[in-house]
N, C-alpha and C positions, 0 to 999 in steps of 0.2 A: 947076252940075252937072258931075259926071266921067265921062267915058267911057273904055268898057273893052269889051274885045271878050269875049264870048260861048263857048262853047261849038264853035258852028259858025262862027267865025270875023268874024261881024259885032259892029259896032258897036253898043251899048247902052248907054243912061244910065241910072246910077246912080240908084235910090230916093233922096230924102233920109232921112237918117239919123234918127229919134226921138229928141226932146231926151232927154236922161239926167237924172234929178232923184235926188238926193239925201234921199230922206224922214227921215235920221235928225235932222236939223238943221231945223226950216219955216223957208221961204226969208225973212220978216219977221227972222227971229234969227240969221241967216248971218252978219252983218256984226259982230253983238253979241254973238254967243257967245263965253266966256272958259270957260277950262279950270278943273273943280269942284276944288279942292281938298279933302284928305280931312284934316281938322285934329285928327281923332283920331289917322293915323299922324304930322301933324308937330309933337303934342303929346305924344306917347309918350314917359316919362322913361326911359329905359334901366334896367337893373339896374344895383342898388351892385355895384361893387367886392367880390369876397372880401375878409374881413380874413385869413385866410389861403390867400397863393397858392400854387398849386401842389400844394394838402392833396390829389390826385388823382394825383399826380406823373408826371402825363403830360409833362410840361417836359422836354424832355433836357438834361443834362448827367453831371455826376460826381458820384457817390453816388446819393442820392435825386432828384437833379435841384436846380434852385436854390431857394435859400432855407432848405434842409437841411443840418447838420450835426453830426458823431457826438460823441458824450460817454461816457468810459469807454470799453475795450478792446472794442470794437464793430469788424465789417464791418458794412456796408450796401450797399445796391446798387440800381439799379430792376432787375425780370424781371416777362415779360410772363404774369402769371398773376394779374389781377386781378378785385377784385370786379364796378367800373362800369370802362369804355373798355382803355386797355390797357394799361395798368403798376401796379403795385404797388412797396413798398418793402418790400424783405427785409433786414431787420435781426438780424444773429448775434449774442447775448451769447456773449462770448468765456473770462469767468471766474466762479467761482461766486461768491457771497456777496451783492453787489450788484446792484441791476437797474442797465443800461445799454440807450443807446438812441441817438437822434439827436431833435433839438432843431430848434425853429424860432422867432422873434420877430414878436411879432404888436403891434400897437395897442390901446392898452385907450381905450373912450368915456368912462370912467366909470363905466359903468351895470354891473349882472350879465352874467357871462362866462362862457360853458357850452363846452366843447371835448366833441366825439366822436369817436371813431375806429372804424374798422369792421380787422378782426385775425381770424388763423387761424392754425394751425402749416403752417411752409413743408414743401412734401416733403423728406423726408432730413435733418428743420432738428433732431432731438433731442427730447426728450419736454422740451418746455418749460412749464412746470405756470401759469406766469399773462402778463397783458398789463396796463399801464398806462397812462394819460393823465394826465401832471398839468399844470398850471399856475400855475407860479410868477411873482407878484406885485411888478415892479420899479417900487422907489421913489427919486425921485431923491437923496431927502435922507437915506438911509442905505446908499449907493456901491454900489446894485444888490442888495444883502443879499434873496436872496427868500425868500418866506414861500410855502412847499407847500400846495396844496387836493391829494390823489390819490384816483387811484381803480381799481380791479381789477378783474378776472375770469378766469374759467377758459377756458381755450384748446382749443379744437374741434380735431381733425386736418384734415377738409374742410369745416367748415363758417364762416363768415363771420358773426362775430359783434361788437358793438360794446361800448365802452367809455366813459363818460361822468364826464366831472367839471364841476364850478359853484364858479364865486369872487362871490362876492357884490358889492354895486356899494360902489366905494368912487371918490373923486375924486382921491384922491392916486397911484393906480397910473397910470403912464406908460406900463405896455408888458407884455407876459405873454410868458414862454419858456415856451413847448408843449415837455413831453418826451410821445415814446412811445417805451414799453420794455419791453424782455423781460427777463422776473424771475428768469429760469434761464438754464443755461447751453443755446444752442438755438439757433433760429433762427424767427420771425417775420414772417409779411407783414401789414403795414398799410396800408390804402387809405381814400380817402371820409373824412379828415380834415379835420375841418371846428372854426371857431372864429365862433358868434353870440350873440345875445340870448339868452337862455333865455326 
């Protein structure tokens, strides 16, 4: 017992204390309890891989960010005026005649190959009348020589609009160059660039 003084100065013993029990664990299982593992999170497969990174161009670096680069008398650039998160790629065609753009290299499975692109005219970018996505088909046994799938639409001033092209499943393609491009002289943002399955 402990003693401690009071109030008015005298001495007094302490009550014992009430044992403390633990109800969440019963005392039979204290010694044997192990920790529940939840085998659905330590079975959870993560998500693949984009087969194109960066198709969001939130990455920084120069130009579009990495894994991007221009083809034809093109600016590009990331600015923060995008569709999803917070960069886009404004792409300038520079000269008329041709479309120009900026390019990216992706993996091909094999199987069919659908690219999309989400596109709007940039402010102050020119009356740029169309948007492209193609995918061209690299094959090793003919030194890259690619073979175009493309595909078009008409370009919105503020509205956010997409673009779709499909390469069909072939075994011999090794790898697809993504172009998006503006078909006029102008200026383009593209975002939400995406490369799957169809």
């Amino acid at each position: 017992m402990l003693a401690c003084a009071d109030f008015d100065g005298e001495q007094v013993e302490d009550e014992p204390s009430p044992a403390v029990i633990d109800a969440s664990v019963p005392p039979s299982d204290a010694t044997s309890a192990q920790p529940v593992s939840d085998s659905s999170a330590s079975d959870a497969t993560p998500p693949p891989a984009p087969r194109l990174p960066n198709g969001g161009f939130e990455a920084p670096g120069g130009g579009c960010g990495p894994g991007w680069a221009a083809f034809g008398e093109v600016s590009f650039e990331r600015v923060p005026i995008a569709r999803n998160g917070a960069w886009a790629c404004r792409v300038c065609n520079l000269t008329p005649a041709t479309t120009k753009g900026v390019h990216a290299t992706v993996p091909s499975d094999g199987g069919a190959t659908r690219a999309t692109a989400w596109f709007r005219a940039a402010p102050d970018g020119g009356n740029v009348g169309s948007a492209w996505v193609s995918l061209y088909a690299l094959f090793p046994d003919e030194g890259g020589v690619p073979t175009p799938r493309s595909a078009q639409a008409p370009v919105a001033n503020d509205e956010w609009r997409s673009v779709t092209t499909e390469y069909p499943a072939s075994p011999d393609v090794t790898a697809f160059r993504l172009h998006i491009e503006a078909g006029d002289v102008g200026c383009l943002l593209f975002d939400d660039v995406t490369v799957d399955s169809p």
